[in-house]
N, C-alpha and C positions, 0 to 999 in steps of 0.2 A: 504494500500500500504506500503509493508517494505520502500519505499525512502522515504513517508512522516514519517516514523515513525522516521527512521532516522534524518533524518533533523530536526524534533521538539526536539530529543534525543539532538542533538549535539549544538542545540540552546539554552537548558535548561543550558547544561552542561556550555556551556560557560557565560551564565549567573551566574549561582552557580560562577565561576571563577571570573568574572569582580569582582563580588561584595566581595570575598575573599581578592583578591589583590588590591582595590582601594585603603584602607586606606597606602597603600607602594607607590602607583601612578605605578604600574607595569600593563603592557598589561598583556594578557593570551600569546602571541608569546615570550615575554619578558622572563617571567616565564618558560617557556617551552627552551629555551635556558642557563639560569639561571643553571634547574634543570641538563640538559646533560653536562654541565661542573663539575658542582656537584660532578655529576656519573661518566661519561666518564675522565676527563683531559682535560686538552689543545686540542682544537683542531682545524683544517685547514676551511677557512670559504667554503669550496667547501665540505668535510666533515659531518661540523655542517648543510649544507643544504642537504644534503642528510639524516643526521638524523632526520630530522625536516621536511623534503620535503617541503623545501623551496626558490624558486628560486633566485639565487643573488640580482635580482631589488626589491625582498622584503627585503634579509635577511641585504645587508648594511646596509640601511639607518636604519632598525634596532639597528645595530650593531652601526652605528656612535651614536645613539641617547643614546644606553645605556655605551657606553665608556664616552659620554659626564657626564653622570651619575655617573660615578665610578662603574660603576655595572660591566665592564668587559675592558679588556686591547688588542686591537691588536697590532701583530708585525710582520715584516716578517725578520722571523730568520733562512729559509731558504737559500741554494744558486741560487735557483731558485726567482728574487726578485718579483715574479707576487703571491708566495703564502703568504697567508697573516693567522699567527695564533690567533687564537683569547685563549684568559685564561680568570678566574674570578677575577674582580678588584675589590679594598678594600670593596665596600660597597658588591657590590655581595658575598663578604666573610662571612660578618657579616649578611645578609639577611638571608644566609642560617638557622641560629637556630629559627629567628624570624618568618621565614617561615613553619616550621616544622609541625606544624599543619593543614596543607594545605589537602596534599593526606588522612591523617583520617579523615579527613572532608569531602571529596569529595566521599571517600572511603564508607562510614555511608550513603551521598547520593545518593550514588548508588541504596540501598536496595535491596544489595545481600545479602546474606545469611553469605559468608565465603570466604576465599583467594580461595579456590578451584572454585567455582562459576566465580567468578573473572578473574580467568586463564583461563577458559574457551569461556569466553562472549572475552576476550581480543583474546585468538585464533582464535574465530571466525570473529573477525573483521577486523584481521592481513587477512585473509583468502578471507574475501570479500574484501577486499583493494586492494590486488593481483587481484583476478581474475576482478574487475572493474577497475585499471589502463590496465589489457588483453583487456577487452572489447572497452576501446579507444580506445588503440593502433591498435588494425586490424579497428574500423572504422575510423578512420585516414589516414590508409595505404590501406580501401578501397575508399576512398574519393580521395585519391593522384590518384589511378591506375585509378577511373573513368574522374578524370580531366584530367587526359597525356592521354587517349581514346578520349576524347573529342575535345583534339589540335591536333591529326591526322587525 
């Protein structure tokens, strides 16, 4: 079955991870947050939950936990005072070199072949990620239209 294979893939991975990042005491969502600041800049935590598909009730408490850390800063420097942006704080500054080793590491455990391989296995899962958030959404929206049939 591709979803158990999945599933043990994504269980392995995140294992390879925990144990990468323990000796920092960073989660894997921590990291992954961490990294899109990195890359991306400062960003808005509605945003950073969209990059990360992450919904707010997870990504706060998150976020308060690694602000408490120094690992990141919110502010809201909007005129809008409900958006709240988030940047990398001091220690998440310095994390980054001492991290670097991370993605060749993870990259080696892949046991692909080459960056090309790589982009590939990664389109492809951009691809089924899509069409299986499609595949909720109509059975959600077929679930809705059968319960409003059902209270008439």
């Amino acid at each position: 079955m591709v979803c158990f294979s999945l599933y043990a893939a994504t269980r392995a991975t995140n294992q390879a991870y925990r144990a990468l990042l323990e000796p920092w005491k960073l989660t894997y969502p921590q990291y992954l947050v961490l990294v899109t600041l990195w890359i991306e800049g400062d960003q808005t935590v509605s945003s950073l939950g969209e990059h990360l598909q992450l919904d707010s009730g997870t990504l706060s408490p998150l976020l308060r936990r690694m602000e408490q850390a120094g690992l990141v800063r919110r502010e809201r420097r909007h005129p809008d005072e409900r958006v709240v942006t988030v940047m990398i704080g001091d220690r998440g500054r310095e994390l980054r070199a001492e991290l670097a080793h991370i993605p060749a590491t993870i990259a080696a455990g892949t046991g692909l072949p080459d960056e090309l391989s790589a982009a590939g296995l990664i389109e492809t899962l951009h691809r089924l990620t899509e069409t299986m958030h499609a595949v909720g959404t109509r059975q959600t929206v077929k679930d809705t239209e059968t319960k409003e049939e059902q209270h008439r």
